[in-house]
N, C-alpha and C positions, 0 to 999 in steps of 0.2 A: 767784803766777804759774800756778801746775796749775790755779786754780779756776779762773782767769781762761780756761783753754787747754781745760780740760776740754769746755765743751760742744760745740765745732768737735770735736774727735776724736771723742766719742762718734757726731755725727751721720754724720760719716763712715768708722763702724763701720755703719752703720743702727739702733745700737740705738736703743731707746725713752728718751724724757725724756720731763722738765716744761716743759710750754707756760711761756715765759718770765712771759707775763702771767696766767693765769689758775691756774698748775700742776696742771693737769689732766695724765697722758699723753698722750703723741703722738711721731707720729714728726716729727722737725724740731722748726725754733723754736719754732712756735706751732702751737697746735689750729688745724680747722678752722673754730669759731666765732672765734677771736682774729683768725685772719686775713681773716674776712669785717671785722670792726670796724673793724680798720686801713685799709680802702678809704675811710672817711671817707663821706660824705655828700655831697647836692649842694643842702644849705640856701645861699641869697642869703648872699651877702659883699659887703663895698666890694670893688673890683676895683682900688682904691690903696692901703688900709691890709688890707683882710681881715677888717675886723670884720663880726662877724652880724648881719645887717638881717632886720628884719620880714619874714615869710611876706607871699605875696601884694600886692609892690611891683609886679609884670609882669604884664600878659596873660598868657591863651594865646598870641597871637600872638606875643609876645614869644621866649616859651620854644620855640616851633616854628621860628622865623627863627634862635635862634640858639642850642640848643641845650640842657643843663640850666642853672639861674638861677644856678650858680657863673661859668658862664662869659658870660653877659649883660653889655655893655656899655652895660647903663641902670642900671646899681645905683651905687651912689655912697652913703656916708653924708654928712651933712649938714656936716661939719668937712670932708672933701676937697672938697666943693662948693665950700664958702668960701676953701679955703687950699691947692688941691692940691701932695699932696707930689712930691719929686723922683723920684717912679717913675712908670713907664708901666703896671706890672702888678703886684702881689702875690696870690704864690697860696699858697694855708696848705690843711696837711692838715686838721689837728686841732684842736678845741677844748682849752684847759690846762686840764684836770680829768682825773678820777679816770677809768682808771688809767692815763692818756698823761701828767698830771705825774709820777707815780710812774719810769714809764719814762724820763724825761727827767731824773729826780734822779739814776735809778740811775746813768744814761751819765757824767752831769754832777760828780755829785760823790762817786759812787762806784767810776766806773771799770770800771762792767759796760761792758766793748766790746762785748758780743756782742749789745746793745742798738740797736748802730748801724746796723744791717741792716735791722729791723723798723722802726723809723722811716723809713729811707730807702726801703722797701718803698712806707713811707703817703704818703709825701713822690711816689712818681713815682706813685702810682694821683691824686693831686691833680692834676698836671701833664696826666695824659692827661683827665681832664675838662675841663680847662680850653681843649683845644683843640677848642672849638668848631667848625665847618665854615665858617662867616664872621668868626671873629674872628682881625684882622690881628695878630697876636702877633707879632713877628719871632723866628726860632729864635735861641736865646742860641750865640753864637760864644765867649765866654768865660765861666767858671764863679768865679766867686772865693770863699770861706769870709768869714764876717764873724770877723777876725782877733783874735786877745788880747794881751793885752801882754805885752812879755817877762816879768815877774814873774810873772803868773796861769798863763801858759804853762808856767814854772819850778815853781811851786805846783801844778798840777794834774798836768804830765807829757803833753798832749796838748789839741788844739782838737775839742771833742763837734760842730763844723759842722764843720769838716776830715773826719771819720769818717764824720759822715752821706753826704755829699759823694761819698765813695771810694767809696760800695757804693750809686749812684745807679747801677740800669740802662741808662739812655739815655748812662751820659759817654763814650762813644765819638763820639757826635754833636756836639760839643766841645773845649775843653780845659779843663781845673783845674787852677790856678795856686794858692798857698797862701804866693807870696811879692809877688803885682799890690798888693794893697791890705793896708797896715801900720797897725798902730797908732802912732803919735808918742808917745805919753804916759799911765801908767798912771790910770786915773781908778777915782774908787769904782763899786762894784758900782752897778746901775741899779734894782735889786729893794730898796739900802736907802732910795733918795731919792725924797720925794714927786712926782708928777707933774708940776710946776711946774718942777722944779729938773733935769729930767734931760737937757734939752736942753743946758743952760750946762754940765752935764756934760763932756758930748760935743763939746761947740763945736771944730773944729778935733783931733779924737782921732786923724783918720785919713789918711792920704798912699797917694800912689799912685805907684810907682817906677819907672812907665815911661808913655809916652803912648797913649792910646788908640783912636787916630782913625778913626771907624766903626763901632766894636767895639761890638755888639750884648752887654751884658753881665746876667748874673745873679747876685745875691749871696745865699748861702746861712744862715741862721740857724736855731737849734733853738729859739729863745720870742720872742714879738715881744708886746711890753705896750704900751707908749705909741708904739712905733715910731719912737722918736729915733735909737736903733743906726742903724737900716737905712737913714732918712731921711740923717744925717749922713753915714754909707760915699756914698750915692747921689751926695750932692750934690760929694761928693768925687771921685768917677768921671768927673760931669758934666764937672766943671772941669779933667779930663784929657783930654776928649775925646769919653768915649763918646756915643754914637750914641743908644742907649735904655738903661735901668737898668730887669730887673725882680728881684724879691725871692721867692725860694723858701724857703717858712715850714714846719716841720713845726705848731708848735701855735699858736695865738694865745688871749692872754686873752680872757675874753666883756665 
């Protein structure tokens, strides 16, 4: 518990640490090279799943009309062309590699809290790219965590998107809810089952406790791989009402 409490006091001693990510000194969480990296980038994404698309998909004109190519609504990878999923938007800070998986195991399954601030750091500099000056985004009116089951919940002691979630800048513009969207049923982890199978996973994992009618909603995740979580929560929301569903991603697989 001290370790865990330790770095919050010291910083607000002002004394000097270790950058979480690099353990350089500094004053605060991270260096000021750490916290340039966590801004992320503004390489081409699907703008429904988030995966990395090819440099040089867009014009100029493109990117002048509408802003950096994160936020272009001409990007599309080839599978949402064909099948679009039940979101309207996904926006992902980070690439899952080295050292933002590192940071994501810490939170995840070692319980560094003090992990969850720095990613929600990378998580709203994503968000403010993505609001292009043309692109009709609607503001999310409700915030909801992609939820755990009561056992993992039991097991771990805490939800790492609930955490991200709470130290998100903008949630005053908002609300977060951490009880809207439930899991129904403990399913296996999604990281042990091949690509194929993770959908039947999930079929039906998720409920929604109250109706949503209107409700402009965003659902918050720390890894997005195949994207069946997010897809499944969405389509779950849909069928309660809401209005749009989009997905705020800290990292995504490449």
């Amino acid at each position: 518990m001290l370790k865990r409490l330790f770095p919050r006091w010291r910083m607000g001693l002002g004394w000097p640490g270790q950058c979480l990510l690099c353990r350089q000194w500094c004053q605060g969480r991270c260096c000021p090279d750490c916290t340039r990296r966590l801004e992320g980038d503004d390489r081409p994404r699907c703008i429904t799943c988030g995966l990395l698309l090819p440099e040089g998909l867009a014009g100029e004109d493109d990117l002048d009309a509408w802003g950096p190519p994160s936020a272009s609504p001409h990007f599309h990878c080839g599978r949402c062309l064909q099948k679009p999923p039940p979101l309207l938007r996904c926006v992902v800070a980070l690439d899952y590699a080295f050292p933002w998986d590192q940071c994501l195991q810490a939170l995840k399954f070692r319980a560094r809290l003090e992990m969850a601030p720095l990613l929600a750091q990378s998580l709203e500099a994503a968000l403010s790219r993505a609001q292009a000056p043309r692109l009709a985004l609607p503001a999310a009116t409700l915030v909801l965590p992609i939820p755990l089951s009561a056992q993992r919940l039991r097991e771990r002691g805490f939800n790492q998107s609930l955490e991200i979630t709470r130290h998100l800048p903008g949630r005053r513009q908002y609300r977060v809810c951490a009880r809207t969207l439930v899991r129904t049923r403990h399913t296996q982890r999604q990281s042990e089952l091949p690509l194929a199978e993770r959908l039947a996973n999930l079929r039906r994992a998720f409920a929604v406790t109250r109706p949503l009618d209107g409700q402009h909603v965003a659902i918050v995740d720390d890894v997005m791989t195949s994207g069946a979580t997010l897809f499944e929560a969405a389509a779950a929301l849909h069928r309660a009402g809401a209005a749009t569903v989009q997905a705020w991603v800290v990292a995504r697989t490449p």
